[in-house]
C-alpha positions in Angstrom: 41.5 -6.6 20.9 39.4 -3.3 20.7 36.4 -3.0 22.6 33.7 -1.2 21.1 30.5 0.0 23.4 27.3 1.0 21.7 25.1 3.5 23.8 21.3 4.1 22.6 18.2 6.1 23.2 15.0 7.0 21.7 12.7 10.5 21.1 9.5 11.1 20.2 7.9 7.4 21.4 4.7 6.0 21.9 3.7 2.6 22.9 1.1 2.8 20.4 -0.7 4.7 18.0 -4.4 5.3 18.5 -7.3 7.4 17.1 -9.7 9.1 19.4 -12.3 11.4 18.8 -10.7 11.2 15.3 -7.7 12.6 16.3 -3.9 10.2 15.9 -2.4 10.9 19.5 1.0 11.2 17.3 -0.8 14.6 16.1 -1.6 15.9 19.3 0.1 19.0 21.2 3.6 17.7 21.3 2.8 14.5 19.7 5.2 13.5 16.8 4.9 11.5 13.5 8.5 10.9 13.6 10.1 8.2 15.9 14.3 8.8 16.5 16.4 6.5 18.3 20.2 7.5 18.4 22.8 5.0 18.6 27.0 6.2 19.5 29.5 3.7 19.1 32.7 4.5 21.2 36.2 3.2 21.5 36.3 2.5 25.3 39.8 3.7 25.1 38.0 7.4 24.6 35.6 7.2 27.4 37.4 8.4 30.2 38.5 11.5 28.6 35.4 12.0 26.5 33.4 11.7 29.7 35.3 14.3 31.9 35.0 17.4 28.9 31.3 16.6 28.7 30.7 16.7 32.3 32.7 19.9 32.2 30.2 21.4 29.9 26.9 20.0 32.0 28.1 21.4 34.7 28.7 25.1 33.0 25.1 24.5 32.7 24.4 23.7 36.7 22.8 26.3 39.0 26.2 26.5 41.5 24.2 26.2 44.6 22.9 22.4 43.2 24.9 20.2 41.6 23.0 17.1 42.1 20.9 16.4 39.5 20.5 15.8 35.8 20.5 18.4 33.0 17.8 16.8 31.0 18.0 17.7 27.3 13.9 17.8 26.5 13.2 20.2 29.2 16.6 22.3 28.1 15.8 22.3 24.2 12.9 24.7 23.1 11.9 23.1 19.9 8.9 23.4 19.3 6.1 24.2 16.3 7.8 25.0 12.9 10.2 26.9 14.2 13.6 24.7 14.5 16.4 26.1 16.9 15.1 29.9 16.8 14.3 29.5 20.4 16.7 27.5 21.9 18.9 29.3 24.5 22.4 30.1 23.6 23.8 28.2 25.9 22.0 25.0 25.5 23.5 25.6 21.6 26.9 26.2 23.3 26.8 22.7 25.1 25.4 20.9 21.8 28.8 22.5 20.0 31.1 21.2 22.5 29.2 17.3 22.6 29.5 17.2 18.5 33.2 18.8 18.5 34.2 16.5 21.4 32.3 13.2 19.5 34.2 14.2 16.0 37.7 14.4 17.9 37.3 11.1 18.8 36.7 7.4 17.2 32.9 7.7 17.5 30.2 7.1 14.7 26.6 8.2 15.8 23.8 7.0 14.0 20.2 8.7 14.1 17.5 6.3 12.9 14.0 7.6 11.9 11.1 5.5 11.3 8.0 7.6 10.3 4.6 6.1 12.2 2.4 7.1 9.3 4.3 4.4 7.3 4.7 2.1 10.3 0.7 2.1 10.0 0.3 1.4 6.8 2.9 -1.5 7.2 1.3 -2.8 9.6 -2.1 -2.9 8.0 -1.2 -3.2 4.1 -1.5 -6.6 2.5 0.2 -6.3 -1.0 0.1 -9.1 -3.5 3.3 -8.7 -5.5 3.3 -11.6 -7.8 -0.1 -10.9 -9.1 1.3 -7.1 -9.8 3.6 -8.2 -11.2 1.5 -11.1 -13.4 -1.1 -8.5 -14.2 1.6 -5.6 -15.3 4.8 -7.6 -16.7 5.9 -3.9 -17.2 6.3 -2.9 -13.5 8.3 -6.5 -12.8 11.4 -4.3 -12.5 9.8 -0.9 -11.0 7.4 -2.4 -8.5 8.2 -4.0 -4.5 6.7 -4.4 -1.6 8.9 -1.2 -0.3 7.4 1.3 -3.4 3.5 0.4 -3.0 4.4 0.8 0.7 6.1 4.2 0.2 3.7 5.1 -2.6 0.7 4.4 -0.5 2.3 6.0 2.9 3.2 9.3 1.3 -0.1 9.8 0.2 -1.7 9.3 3.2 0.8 11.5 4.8 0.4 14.4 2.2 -3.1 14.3 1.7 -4.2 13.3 5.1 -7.8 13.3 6.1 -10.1 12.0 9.0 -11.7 9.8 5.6 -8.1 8.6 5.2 -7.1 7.5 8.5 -10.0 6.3 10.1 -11.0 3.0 8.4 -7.3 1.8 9.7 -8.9 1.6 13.1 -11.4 -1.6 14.2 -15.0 -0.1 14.7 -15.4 0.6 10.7 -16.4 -1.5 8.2 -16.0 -1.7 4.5 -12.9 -0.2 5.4 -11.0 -0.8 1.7 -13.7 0.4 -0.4 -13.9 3.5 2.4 -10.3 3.9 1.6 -10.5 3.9 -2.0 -13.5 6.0 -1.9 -11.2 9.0 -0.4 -8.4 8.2 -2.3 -10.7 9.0 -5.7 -11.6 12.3 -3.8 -7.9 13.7 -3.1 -7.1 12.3 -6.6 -10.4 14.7 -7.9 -8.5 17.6 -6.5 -5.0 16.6 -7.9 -6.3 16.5 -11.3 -7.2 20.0 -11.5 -3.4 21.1 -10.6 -0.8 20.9 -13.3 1.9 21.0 -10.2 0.2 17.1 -9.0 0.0 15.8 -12.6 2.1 13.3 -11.6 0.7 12.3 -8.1 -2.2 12.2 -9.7 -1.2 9.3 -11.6 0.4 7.8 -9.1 -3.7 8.2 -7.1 -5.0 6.5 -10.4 -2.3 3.5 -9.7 -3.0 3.2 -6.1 -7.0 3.4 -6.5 -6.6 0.4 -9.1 -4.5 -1.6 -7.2 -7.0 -2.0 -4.9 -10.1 -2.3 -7.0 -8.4 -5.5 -8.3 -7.6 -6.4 -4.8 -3.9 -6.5 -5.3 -3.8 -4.5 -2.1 -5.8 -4.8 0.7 -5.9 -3.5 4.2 -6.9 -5.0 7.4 -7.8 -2.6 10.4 -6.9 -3.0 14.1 -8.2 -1.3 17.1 -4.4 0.4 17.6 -0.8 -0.1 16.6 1.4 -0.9 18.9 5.0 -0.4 18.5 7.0 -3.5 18.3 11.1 -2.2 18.2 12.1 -4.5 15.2 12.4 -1.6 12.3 14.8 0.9 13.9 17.0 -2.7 15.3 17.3 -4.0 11.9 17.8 -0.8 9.8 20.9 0.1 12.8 22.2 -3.8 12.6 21.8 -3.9 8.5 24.7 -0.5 8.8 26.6 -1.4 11.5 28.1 -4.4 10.7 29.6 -6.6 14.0 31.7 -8.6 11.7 35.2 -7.8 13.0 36.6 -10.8 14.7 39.3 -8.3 16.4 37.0 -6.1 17.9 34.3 -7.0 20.9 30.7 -5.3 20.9 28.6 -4.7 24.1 25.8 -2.7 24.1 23.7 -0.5 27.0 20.3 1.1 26.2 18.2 3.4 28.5 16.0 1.5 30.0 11.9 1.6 30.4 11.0 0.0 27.6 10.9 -3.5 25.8 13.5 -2.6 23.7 16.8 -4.4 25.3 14.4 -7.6 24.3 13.9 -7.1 20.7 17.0 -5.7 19.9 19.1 -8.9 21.9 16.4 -11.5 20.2 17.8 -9.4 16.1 21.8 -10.2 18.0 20.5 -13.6 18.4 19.4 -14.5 14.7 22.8 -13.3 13.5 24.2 -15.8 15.9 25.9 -12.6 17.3 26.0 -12.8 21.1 27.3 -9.0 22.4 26.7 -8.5 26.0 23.4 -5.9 25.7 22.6 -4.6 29.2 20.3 -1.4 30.1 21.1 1.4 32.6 19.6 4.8 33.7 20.6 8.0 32.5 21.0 9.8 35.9 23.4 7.6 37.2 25.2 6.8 33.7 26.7 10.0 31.8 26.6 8.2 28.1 23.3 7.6 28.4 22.4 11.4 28.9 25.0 11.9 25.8 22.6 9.6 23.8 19.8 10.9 24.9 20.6 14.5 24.2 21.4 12.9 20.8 18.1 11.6 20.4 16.1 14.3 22.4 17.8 16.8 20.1 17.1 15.3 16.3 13.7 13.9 18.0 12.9 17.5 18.3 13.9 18.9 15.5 12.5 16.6 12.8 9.2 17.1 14.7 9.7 20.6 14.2 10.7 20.1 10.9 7.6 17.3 10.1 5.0 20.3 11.7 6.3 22.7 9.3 4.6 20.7 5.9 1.5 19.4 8.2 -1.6 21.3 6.4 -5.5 21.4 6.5 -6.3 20.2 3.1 -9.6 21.8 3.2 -8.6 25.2 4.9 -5.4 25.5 2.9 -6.4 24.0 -0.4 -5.2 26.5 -3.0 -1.8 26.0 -1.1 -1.3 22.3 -1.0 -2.6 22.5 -4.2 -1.0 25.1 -6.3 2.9 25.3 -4.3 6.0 23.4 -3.1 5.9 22.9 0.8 9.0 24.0 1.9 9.7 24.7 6.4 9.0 28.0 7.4 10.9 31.0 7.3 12.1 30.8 10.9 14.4 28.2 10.1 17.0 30.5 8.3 16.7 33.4 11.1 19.5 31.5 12.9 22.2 33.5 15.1 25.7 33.3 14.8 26.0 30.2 17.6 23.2 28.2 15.9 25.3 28.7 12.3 28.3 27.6 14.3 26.3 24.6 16.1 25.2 23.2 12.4 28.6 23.7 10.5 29.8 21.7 13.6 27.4 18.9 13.1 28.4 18.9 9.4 31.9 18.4 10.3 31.0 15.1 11.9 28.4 14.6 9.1 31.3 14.7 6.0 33.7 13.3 7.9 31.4 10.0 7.8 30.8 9.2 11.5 26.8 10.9 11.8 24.5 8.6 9.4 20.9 9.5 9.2 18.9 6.8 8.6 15.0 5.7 8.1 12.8 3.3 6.9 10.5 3.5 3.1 9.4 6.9 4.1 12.3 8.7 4.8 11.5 11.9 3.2 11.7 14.6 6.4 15.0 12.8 7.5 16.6 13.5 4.4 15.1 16.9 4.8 17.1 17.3 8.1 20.3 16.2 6.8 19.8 18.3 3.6 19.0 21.3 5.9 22.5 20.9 8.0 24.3 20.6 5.1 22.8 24.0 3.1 23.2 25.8 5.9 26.9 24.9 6.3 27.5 24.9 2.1 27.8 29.1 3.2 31.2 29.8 4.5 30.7 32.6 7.3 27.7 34.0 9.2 27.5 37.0 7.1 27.7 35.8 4.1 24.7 33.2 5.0 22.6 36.2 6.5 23.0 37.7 3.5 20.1 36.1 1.5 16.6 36.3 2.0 14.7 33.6 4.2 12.3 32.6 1.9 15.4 32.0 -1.0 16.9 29.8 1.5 13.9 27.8 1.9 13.3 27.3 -1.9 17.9 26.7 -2.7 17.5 24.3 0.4 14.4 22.5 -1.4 16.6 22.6 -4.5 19.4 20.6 -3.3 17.0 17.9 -1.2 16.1 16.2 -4.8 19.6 14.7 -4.6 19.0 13.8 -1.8 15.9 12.0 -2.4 17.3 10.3 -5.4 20.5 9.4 -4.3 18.5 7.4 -0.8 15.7 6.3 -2.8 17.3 4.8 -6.2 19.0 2.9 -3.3 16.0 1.6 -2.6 14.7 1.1 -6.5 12.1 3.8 -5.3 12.0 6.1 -8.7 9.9 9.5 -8.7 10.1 12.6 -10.5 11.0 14.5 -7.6 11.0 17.8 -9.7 7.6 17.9 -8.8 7.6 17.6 -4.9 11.1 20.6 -4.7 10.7 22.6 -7.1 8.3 25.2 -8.2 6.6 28.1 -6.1 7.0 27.3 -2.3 4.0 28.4 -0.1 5.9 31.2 2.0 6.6 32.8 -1.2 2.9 32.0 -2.5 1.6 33.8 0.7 3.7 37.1 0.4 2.6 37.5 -4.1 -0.6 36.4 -3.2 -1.3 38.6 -0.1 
């Protein structure tokens, strides 16, 4: 009988999402629009000799004089702005290596899920009336669910965010759907003018009507609070605990309601895995998982900042380009290179997964980014090329990976439109 243990944490969390003084706390100084929890599954044959080379690399991280007390990944890893890795210290980078070399040696599979909070929002508030959808336009019967008005209405929010937007989600307004539509015909003004939007502009003119007709409505609430089921079911709907030769426990970080929901998902399966929590300090997988999380938390937050925009300020450039993440993100050194060809290694050899709910689009953006930077086969030959090329080949290659997630999905776009073109970096240096 093998005995499989499951060890999770989460990044970038908030009990709830709120608006005040019309600001989302998930926009604030270190705030995030991008929730990660990371799940490792390990043959508990492994542990013991997994655990001794990892504490061997924390503690080539200790100050020698104190060896008591935990190396905690978010104060260790500088992520912060649009910048990616550029900051992080080398040997913070070193230690990441040696976790994802030791983790792809072994019988591990990691999987990082991502849910964005933008489209947990909308879920939350969205009402959509499929069958009269699909009544009204026989046409759509085979293009239109519940998950593409969801991602269709989420994306635009996220893109074309504005105060107008975002605040009749929130009790204390009223007329809240017509104040919705109202700013939805105002973006959609501005995307008719750009021949780059012509098609998100017809996607405005489809959202607009849906909810003149009242095939969508949405319902306001004086905050979101996070309720734990997504990131459980999209983790239980991959990993499948079907093998009658293998056992399945489970330990989680603890702090947070979590151990609940995910044991009550275990529990309509019929599945009945022992799922206990534990502390990080005392436990050294649960610091492995949470510099799994703390890490990709990090970066996609990074990576979410780099295509957050003042549509007023910066009209003529969410208008007129293709967002791509800044130029910082290609000034690696030659341990960062190292770190990500590492992570791709685990990646192709099928044991990292990223996954996410409707709106999914920065996680693929992540995945996409680790494996353009590793498509180059040594440092120098990566360093050869321009920053702002690599930005606009890496924006190249994440259309497949859009299509390939979303037609999973039977989410179709033109995603020409939204990776191709001139990207703003570019558009800054012609235009300056």
């Amino acid at each position: 009988m093998e005995n499989i243990i499951i060890y999770s944490d989460e990044s970038n969390h908030d009990k709830s999402i709120t608006l005040k003084d019309d600001i989302l706390n998930i926009d604030k100084e270190n705030g995030s629009r991008e929730y990660i929890r990371s799940y490792l599954s390990i043959n508990e044959e492994a542990l013991e000799n997994f655990l001794h080379n990892f504490v061997e690399s924390e503690n080539a991280l200790r100050i020698s004089s104190n060896t008591n007390y935990e190396i905690k990944a978010t104060k260790c890893l500088k992520i912060s702005g649009t910048r990616g890795v550029s900051k992080v210290e080398e040997k913070y980078i070193k230690h990441l290596t040696t976790l994802f070399s030791l983790l792809n040696d072994l019988d591990t599979t990691c999987i990082i899920v991502s849910c964005n909070k933008i489209e947990y929002m909308v879920k939350e508030a969205i009402s959509i009336n499929i069958d009269r959808i699909h009544r009204n336009h026989p046409s759509f019967y085979d293009i239109i669910n519940n998950e593409t008005v969801i991602y269709s209405y989420a994306k635009y929010f996220q893109n074309y965010y504005t105060e107008n937007l975002i605040k009749p989600l929130f009790l204390g307004e009223s007329n809240i759907n017509y104040k919705i539509q109202r700013e939805l015909s105002n973006i959609n003004k501005d995307l008719k003018t750009s021949f780059l939007k012509s098609k998100e502009y017809k996607v405005g003119l489809t959202l607009i009507d849906f909810m003149k007709k009242r095939f969508v409505d949405f319902t306001a609430k004086p905050y979101y609070s996070w309720n734990y089921s997504l990131e459980s079911e999209i983790f239980l709907k991959k990993f499948k605990l079907t093998d009658s030769e293998t056992t399945y426990s489970f330990k989680f970080d603890g702090g947070t309601k979590f151990k609940k929901i995910f044991e009550g998902k275990l529990k309509e399966m019929g599945n009945e895995s022992i799922v206990q929590e534990g502390d990080s300090q005392s436990e050294t997988m649960l610091r492995v998982v949470d510099w799994l999380a703390t890490f990709f938390g990090k970066l996609l937050r990074s990576y979410s900042n780099s295509f957050k925009m003042d549509k007023q300020e910066d009209k003529q450039i969410v208008l007129n380009t293709v967002h791509e993440i800044k130029d910082e993100w290609f000034d690696l050194t030659e341990e960062q290179f190292i770190l990500f060809k590492v992570i791709n290694k685990y990646l192709s050899n099928n044991k990292l997964f990223f996954l996410g709910g409707v709106l999914s689009d920065n996680i693929l953006g992540i995945k996409n980014y680790i494996e353009y930077i590793s498509s180059y086969e040594t440092f120098e030959k990566f360093n050869l090329i321009p920053s702002y090329i690599h930005g606009r080949e890496s924006n190249r290659l994440l259309n497949s990976q859009w299509d390939t997630f979303y037609n999973e999905k039977n989410i179709y776009f033109d995603s020409n439109d939204t990776t191709k073109g001139i990207t703003y970096e570019h558009y800054i240096k012609i235009n300056s």
